[in-house]
N, C-alpha and C positions, 0 to 999 in steps of 0.2 A: 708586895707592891714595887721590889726591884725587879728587875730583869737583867739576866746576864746580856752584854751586849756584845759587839766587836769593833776592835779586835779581841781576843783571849783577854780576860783582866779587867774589859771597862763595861761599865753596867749604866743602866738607863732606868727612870723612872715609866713608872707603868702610865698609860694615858689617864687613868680615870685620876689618878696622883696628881699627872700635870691639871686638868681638868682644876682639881681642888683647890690647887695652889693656887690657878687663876682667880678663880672666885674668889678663895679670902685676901689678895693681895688687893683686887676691885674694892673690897669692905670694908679692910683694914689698914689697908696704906694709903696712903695721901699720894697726890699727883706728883708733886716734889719726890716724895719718898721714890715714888716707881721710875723717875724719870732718871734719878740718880743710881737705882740701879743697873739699868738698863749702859747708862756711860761705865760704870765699871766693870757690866759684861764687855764693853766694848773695847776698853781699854786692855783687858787682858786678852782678849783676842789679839790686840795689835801688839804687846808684851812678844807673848806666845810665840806668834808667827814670825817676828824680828826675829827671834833666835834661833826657830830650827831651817826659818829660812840660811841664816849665816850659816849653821850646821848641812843646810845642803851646798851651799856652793861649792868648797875645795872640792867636795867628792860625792858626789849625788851617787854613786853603786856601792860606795862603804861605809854609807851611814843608814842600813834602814829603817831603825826606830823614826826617825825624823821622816823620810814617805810615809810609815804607817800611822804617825799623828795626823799626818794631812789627808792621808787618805780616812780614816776614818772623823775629821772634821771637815773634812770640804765642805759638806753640805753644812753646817753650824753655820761656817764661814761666809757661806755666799749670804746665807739667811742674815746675817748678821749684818753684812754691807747694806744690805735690800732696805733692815732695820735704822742703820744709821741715816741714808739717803732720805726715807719715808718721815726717821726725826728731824729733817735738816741739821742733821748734823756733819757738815760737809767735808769737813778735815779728817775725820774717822773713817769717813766712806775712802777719799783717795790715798789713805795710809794704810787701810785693810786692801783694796785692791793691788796696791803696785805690789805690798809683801806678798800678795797671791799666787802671783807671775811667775816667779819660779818653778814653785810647785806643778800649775797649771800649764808651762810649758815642758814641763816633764811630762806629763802627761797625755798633752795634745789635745785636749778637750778645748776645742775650737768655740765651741756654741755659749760656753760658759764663762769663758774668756772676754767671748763678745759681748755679752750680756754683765759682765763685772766692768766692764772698760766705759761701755755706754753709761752707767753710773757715774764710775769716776770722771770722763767726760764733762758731763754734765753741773755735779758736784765742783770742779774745777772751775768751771764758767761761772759759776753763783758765787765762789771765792775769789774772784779773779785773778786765779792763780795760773799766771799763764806758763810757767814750766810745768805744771801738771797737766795743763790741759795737749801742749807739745806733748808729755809723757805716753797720755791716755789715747791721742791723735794718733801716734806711731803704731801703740799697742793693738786699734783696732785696725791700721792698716796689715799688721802682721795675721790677723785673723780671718780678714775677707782675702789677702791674697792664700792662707791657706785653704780656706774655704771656697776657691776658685773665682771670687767676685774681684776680677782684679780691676772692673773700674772704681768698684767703691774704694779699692784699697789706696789706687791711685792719686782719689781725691783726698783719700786723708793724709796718706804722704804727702803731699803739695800741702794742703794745711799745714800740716805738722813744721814744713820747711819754712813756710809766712811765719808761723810763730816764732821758729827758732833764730829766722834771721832778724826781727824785728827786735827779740833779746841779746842779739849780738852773742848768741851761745854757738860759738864755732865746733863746740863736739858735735851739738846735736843737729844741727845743721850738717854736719859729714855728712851722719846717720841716714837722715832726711832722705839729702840726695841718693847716696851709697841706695837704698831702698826703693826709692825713686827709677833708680835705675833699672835695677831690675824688675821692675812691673813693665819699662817702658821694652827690655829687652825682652820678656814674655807674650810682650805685644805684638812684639816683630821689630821695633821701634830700634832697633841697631846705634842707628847715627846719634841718636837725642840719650841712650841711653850710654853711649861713650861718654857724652860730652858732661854729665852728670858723677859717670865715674871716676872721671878726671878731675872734678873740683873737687868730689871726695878725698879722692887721694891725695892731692896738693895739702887740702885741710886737715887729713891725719899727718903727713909730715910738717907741718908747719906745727904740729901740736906737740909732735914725737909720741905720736898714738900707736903703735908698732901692731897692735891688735887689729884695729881697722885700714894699714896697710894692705895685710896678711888678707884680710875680707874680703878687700878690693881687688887686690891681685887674685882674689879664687872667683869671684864676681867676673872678671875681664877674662879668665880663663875658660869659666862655664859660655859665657857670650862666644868666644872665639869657636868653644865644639861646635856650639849650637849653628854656628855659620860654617861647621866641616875645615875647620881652619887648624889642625889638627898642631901643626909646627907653635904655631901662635899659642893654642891653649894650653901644650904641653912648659915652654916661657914662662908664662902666667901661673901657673901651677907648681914649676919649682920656684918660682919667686916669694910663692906665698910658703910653702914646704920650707924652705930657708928662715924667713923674719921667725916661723913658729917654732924651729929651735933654739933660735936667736933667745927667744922669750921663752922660751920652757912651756910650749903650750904645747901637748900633745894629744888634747883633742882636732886640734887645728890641725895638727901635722898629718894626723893619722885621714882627716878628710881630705888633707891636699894629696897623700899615697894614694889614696881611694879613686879618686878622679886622675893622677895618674896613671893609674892601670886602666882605668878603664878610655882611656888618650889611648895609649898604648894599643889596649885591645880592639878599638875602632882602626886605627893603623894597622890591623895584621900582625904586630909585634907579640 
């Protein structure tokens, strides 16, 4: 009645087992009783994922026991959000979601991303937790503009920005914009999409946010190719290439190289 599962090592119940279980818990347990176990599946889901979340950030290619948990609970996981939401339990839903993000943008699975955000979303509104619902706002903007819907994305960054300036949250508000911007420069939107990267950046230096300096300056450098402005974006690009040594980021730095070669290689150089 077990089954070997995957990965190597983790095993499953056989369906007619789960089946049984179901039944005698309907027979045997009380409402309370199920309703409580069900919060401390949930709970350890959100345990769980706190920490190999933390386990993935410093180094998401040197740690892969932490991808292969996720990847082999992804699916637990969403099941799990779907669970909390359907229990109104609305604080588990946007604490299981945001811990998702990481994983799920390693991944790129856009539809699923979209489909956990619109929960937390939602979830957020019925707590009126409006820094989550900002969170959730940004998160689906990141999904429709990867998914190529860039007006819907557009509208959720502009929410996202009403929220965030209405909290007087000046990070997320950069963000907002800084994101903003770049829907409007995909648009074609040049002039409106400057004027957005500009308040970003102002607001990351006023913050001493040296990360989203670094953004903004790769942000005005991609805008500048994209208008064949080649002098301008190559600027922009060691600008960002700089702050990200500054800070020891070398993912950063290694995409501002990226994009200057390829400055370079649109020049002839």
């Amino acid at each position: 009645m077990i089954e070997q599962g995957e990965p190597r090592g983790w095993f499953r119940f056989h369906d007619l087992l789960r089946l049984y279980a179901q039944h005698c818990a309907a027979i045997d347990e009380s409402a309370d009783a199920c309703e409580a176990a069900v919060v401390r599946l949930l709970d350890y889901y959100i345990d769980a994922m706190r920490l190999v979340d933390e386990e993935l950030r410093p180094s998401p290619v040197a740690l892969p026991e932490a991808r292969v948990w996720f990847r082999a609970e992804r699916t637990n996981v969403v099941d799990a959000i779907t669970l909390a939401h359907e229990a109104g339990r609305y604080e588990q839903v946007t604490q299981l979601a945001f811990a998702l993000s990481g994983y799920l943008l390693l991944q790129r699975n856009w539809d699923v991303w979209r489909t956990v955000y619109q929960l937390a979303l939602h979830a957020a509104q019925q707590l009126k937790d409006r820094p989550g619902e900002a969170t959730a706002l940004l998160g689906l903007g990141r999904a429709a503009r990867h998914q190529r819907d860039v007006d819907i994305a557009r509208a959720h960054y502009h929410s996202a920005l009403v929220v965030y300036r209405t909290l007087d949250d000046h990070r997320g508000e950069a963000r907002a914009l800084r994101h903003l911007g770049s829907i409007l420069r995909l648009q074609g939107d040049y002039g409106t999409a400057r004027v957005h990267y500009d308040e970003a950046l102002a607001l990351y230096r006023s913050l001493g946010k040296r990360h989203g300096e670094a953004d903004t300056a790769h942000n005005f450098g991609t805008m500048a190719r994209r208008q064949k402005h080649h002098d301008q974006a190559r600027t922009h690009y060691l600008e960002a290439l700089v702050i990200s040594r500054e800070i020891g980021d070398h993912r950063r730095e290694a995409r501002a190289l990226e994009q200057l070669g390829k400055t370079a290689r649109d020049q002839r150089d």
